[in-house]
N, C-alpha and C positions, 0 to 999 in steps of 0.2 A: 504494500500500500504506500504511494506517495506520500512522502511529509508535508504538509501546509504550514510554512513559516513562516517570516520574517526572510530567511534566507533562499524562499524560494524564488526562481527567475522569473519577472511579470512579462505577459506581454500585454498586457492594460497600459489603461492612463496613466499608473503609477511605473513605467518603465521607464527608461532613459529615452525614449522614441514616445514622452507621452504627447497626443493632443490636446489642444486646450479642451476644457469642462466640458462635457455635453448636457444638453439640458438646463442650462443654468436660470432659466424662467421658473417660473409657479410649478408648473408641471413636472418638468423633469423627465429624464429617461424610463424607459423599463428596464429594471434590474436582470439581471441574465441568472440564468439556472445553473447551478453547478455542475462540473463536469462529470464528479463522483455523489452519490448520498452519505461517504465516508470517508474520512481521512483520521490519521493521526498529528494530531498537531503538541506543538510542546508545552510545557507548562507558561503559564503569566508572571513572571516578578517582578515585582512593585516595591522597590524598597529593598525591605530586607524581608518580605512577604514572598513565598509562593502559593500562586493559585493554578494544584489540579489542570483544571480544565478551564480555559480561557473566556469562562464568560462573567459578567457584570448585570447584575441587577438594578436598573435605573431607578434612582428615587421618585417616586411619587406619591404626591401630596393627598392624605387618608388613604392609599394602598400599603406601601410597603412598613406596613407595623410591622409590629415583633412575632404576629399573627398571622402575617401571608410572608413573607420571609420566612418561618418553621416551615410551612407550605413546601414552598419553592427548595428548600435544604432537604426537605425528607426526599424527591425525588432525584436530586442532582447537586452535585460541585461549581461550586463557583465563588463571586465575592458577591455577596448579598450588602446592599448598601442601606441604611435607614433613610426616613423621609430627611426632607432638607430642613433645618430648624437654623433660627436668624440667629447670627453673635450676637447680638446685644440682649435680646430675650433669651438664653443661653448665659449672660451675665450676669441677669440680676434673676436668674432660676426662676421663671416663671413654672409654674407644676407643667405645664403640657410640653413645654419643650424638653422639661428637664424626662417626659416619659418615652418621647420621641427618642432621647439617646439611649433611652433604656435597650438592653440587650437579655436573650435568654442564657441560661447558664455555659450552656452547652453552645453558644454561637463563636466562633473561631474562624476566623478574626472579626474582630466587632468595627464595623466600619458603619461609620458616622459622616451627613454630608454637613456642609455649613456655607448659609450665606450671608453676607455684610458687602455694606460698598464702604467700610470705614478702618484703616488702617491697626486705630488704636481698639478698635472693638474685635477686630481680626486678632490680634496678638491677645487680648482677657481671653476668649473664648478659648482659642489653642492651649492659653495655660491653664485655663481652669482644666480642659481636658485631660492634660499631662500630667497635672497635679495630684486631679483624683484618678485616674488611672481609666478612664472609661472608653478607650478607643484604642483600637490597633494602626488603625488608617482613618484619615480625613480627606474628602474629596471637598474643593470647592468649587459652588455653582456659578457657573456664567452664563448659562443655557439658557436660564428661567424666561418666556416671552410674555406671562401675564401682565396685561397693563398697568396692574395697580402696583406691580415692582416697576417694571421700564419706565412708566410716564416721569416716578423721580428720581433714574439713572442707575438702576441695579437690575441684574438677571444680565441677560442677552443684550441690553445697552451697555456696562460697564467697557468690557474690553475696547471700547471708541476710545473711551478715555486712557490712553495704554498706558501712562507713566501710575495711575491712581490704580488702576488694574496690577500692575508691575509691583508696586506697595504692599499693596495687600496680600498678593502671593506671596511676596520675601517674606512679611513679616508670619505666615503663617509656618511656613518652611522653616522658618529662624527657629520658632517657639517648639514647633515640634520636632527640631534634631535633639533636643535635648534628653527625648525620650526615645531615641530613633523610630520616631513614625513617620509613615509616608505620607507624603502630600501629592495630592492627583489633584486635578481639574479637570470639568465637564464642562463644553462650552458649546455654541451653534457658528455657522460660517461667519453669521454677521447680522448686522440689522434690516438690508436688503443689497440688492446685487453690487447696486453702484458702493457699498460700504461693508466691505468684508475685512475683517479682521482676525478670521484662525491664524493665519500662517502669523504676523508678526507678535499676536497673543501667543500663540505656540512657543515663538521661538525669544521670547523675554521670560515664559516659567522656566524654561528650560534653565536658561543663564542663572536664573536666582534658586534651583534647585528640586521643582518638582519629579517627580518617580515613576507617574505617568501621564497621559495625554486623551482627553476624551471627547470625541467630534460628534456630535448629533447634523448628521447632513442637512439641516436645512437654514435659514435666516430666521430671525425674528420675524419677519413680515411674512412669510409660510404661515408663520405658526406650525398646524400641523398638516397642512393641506398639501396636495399634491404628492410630487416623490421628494424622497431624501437625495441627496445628492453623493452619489458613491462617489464619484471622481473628486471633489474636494477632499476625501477620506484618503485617496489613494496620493493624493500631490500631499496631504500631509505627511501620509509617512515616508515618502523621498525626504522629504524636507528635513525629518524630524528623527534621528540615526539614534541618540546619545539613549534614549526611555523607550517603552513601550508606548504603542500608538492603538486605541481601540478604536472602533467605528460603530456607531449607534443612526438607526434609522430604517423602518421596513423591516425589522427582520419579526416573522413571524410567525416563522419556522424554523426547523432546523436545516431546510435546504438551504434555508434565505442566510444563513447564519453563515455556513459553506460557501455563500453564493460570495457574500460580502468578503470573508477570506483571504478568498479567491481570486475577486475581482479587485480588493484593492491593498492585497499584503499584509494588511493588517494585522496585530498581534494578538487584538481580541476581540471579541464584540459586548454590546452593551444593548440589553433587550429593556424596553419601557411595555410602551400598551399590549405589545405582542403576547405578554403571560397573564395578562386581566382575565381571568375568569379559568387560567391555564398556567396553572403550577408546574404543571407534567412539562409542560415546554423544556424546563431546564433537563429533566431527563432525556427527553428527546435530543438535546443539544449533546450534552454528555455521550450519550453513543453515537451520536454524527462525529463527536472529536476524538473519539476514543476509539475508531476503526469500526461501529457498528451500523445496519440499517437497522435494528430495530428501533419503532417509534411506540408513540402510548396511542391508543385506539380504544378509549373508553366507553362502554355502555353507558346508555342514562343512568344506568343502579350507581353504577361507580362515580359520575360526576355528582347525584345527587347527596354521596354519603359526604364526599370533597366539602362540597359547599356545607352542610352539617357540620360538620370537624373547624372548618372556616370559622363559622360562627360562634361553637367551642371557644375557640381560640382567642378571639377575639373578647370573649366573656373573662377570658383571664389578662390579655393585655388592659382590659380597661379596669383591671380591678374587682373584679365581681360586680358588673353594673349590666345586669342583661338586657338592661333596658338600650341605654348607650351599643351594645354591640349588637342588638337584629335591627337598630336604625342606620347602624355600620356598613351593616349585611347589603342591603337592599339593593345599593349601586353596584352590587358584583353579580346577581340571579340574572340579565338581561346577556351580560360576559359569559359566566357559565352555562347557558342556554341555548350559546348561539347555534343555531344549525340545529339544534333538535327540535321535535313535534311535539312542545308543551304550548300550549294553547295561553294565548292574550288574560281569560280569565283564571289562569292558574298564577300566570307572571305576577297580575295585581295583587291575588291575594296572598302570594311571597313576600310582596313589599309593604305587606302591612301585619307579619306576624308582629308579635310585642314578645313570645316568651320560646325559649328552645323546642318546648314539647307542642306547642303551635307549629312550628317552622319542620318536626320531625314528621309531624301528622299530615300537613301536609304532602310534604314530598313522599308518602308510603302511598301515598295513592296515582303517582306516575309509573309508567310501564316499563319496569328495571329492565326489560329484556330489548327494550329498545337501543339499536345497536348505533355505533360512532360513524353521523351521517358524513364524514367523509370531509371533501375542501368547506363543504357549508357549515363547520365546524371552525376555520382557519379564517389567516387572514384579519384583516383592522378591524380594531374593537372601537365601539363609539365613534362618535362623530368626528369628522377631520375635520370639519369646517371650509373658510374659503380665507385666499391670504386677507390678512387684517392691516389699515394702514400703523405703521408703529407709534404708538404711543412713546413718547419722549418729552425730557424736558423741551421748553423754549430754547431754541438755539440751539440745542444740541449739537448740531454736526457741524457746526460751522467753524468747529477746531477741534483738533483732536486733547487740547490741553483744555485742564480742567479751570474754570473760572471761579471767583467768589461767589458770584452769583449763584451757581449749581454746585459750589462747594457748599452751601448753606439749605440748599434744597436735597442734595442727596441725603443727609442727614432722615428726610422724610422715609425715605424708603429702608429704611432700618424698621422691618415693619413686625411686630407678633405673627409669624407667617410659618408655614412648612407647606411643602411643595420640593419638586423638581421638573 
C-alpha cells in the first residue's frame, strides 16, 4: 500500500508545476475522489505531541463538549479539540467557560481552543492554563466568521491586522513553552478574494513559534457556502516546510478525507460539520488511514441507541441537569437522521422530549431493522447558506496596521462566546 505523506510527490497544485487557485469565487471546484479508499499515512506531531492517526476534530460552538468528543474517541484516534472559549472570560473564570475546558479523565491529550484579539488577555489565559495544568495543547482561533466577533475585528478578521495577529501568537507560544505545550492555529484564506491572508499569517506563526498550521479553505465572506478551497491548502503547504500543515473543509467522508491528502499533501485533516450527527466518521477515517476499507454502515437500531448514549452524556457534562441536556439534544436528531425514513412527526416530537425515559420511548418505536440508507446518509449537514457581505469594523481594510481607533473597539469583541 502506498504511503500518503508529506513526502509524497504531488502532481497537484501543491507541486513545483502548481497552477494558480482554481475556483477561487463563491463556488469553487469539485473536489476529486481518491485514487485508493486506503492508505497508510504516518502519524501527526504537534509539538512534543503525537497523534495516531492524523485527524482533528474542529471546534464547534455547543457541539464539541466533553459529550460528543467521548462520542467521536470511542470510535476512532485523533486530536479531539474543545469548543472555543474567549481569554478574557477564561480570566476572570466565568463557570461556563471554565466547563468548556473541562476535560474527561481518561481524554489524552486535552486540547483546548482559545480566542482573544488582545495580547495581554492572550498571555493571562495561557498562564492561567499552565499554571493549573488543564491542557496539553492550545489551538488558536482565527477562522471564526460570525458577525458578532468580525464586525469588532476578531475570528477571520484579525489576521488583516498581521502585526496584532503576530502579538498575540508570540505571546501565546511565549507562555506556553514554559510548560512545553503546543501552540497550533486555525485560520480561513481571508476575508474575501481580493484580501487573503493565510500565506503571510502562516508564515509570521511560524517565525514566532507555532507546532502546527490549520487552513479551513474558504474566506470569511463564504462563510460556509459553496466549496472549500483545496488548492489554497495545497500552496500552503509548499509554503509552509518547518510544522505540520492540516487542511479543513468538505470533508465528509472518509474518501473526502483521502481525497484532500491526496490532492493537497497535507499532513492532516480537520473535520467540522462533516461528524454532526456522525461520530463513527472518525472510525471510518481511522481505517481509510490505517490501510483499511472498512466503513461504519449503521442501522437505524444503532444510530438511534448513538443519539440515546448522546444524550446520556450530555446529562453528565452538564452536571446532572437533564433538563439542560435533551434541550442540548434536539439540534443533533435532524444530523442523526439524515437519510433515514423517520417521519417529520417523529422528528418534532424528539425535539420536544424534557426527560431521558421520554427520548428512550420514543425512539423504541422506530424500525431498528431499518438499514444504512446509503450517500442519503452523507455529505453537508445543515444549512450552508449563501456568501455573506463581511461584517467589519469601519475602515477596516484600508491598512493592514492596527489604528487607535479599532485598537479601542476591538477590545469589544472580547466577547462571553464559544464557538469555532
Amino acid at each position: 500500500m502506498t504511503t500518503v505523506s508529506s513526502k509524497t510527490p504531488k502532481t497537484g497544485p501543491g507541486s513545483a508545476f502548481s497552477t494558480p487557485e482554481r475556483g477561487t469565487g463563491d463556488q469553487g471546484p469539485q473536489h476529486p475522489a481518491p485514487s485508493k479508499r486506503a492508505a497508510h499515512l504516518p502519524p501527526l506531531h504537534i509539538g512534543n505531541m503525537t497523534i495516531d492517526v492524523p485527524v482533528v476534530l474542529a471546534p464547534m460552538a455547543g457541539i464539541t463538549n466533553t459529550a460528543f468528543r467521548r462520542l467521536c474517541r470511542e470510535y476512532g484516534g485523533g486530536l479531539y479539540v474543545s469548543e472555543m472559549v474567549t481569554a478574557r472570560a477564561l480570566v476572570e473564570r466565568h463557570p461556563e467557560s471554565m466547563r468548556i475546558i473541562d476535560h474527561d479523565d481518561d481524554e489524552v491529550p486535552r486540547s483546548v481552543q482559545l480566542y482573544s484579539v488582545d495580547p495581554v488577555y492572550t498571555r493571562k489565559a495561557v498562564r492561567m492554563i499552565v499554571e493549573e495544568d488543564r491542557a496539553d495543547h492550545i489551538d488558536l482561533n482565527f477562522g471564526c466568521p460570525v458577525p458578532k466577533v468580525t464586525r469588532n475585528g476578531g475570528g477571520s478578521a484579525l489576521p488583516w491586522k498581521i502585526d496584532l495577529f503576530t502579538a498575540i501568537v508570540a505571546g501565546a507560544v511565549k507562555e506556553a513553552e514554559r510548560a512545553n505545550i503546543p501552540v497550533t492555529i486555525k485560520m480561513r484564506r481571508g476575508i474575501d478574494e481580493d484580501h487573503l491572508t493565510y500565506l503571510e499569517a502562516a508564515s509570521r506563526a511560524v517565525d514566532v513559534g507555532v507546532s502546527a498550521v490549520a487552513l479551513h479553505g474558504r474566506t470569511m465572506r463564504q462563510h460556509y457556502s459553496g466549496q472549500a478551497n483545496w488548492d489554497s491548502i495545497a500552496r500552503l503547504k509548499d509554503a509552509v516546510t518547518e510544522v505540520p500543515v492540516l487542511g479543513n473543509g468538505d470533508i465528509w467522508s472518509a474518501d473526502d478525507a483521502l481525497a484532500m491528502i491526496e490532492y493537497t499533501g497535507a499532513d492532516g485533516v480537520v473535520i467540522g460539520r462533516g461528524c454532526q450527527g456522525r461520530p463513527w466518521l472518525f472510525g471510518d477515517v481511522e481505517n481509510a488511514f490505517t490501510g483499511s476499507e472498512d466503513r461504519f454502515h449503521p442501522d437505524l437500531g444503532t444510530v438511534t441507541d448513538v443519539l440515546y448514549r448522546h444524550a446520556e452524556l450530555l446529562v453528565d457534562t452538564f452536571g446532572g441537569n437533564e433538563d439542560k441536556a435533551l434541550r442540548d439534544i434536539r439540534k443533533h436528531v435532524s444530523w442523526y437522521f439524515k437519510g433515514y425514513p423517520v417521519g417529520g412527526d417523529m422528528r418534532r416530537a424528539l425535539t420536544a422530549v424534557e426527560t431521558l425515559p421520554q427520548l428512550r420511548e420514543l425512539l423504541d418505536t422506530v424500525d431498528r431493522a431499518e438499514p444504512y440508507p446509503g450517500a442519503d446518509a452523507e455529505g453537508p449537514r445543515g444549512r450552508a447558506g449563501a456568501p455573506k457581505r463581511p461584517h467589519l469594523p469601519e475602515g477596516w481594510l484600508e491598512s493592514q496596521e492596527i489604528t487607535e481607533t479599532h485598537r479601542a473597539q476591538i477590545h469589544e469583541a472580547e466577547l462571553d462566546i464559544s464557538g469555532g
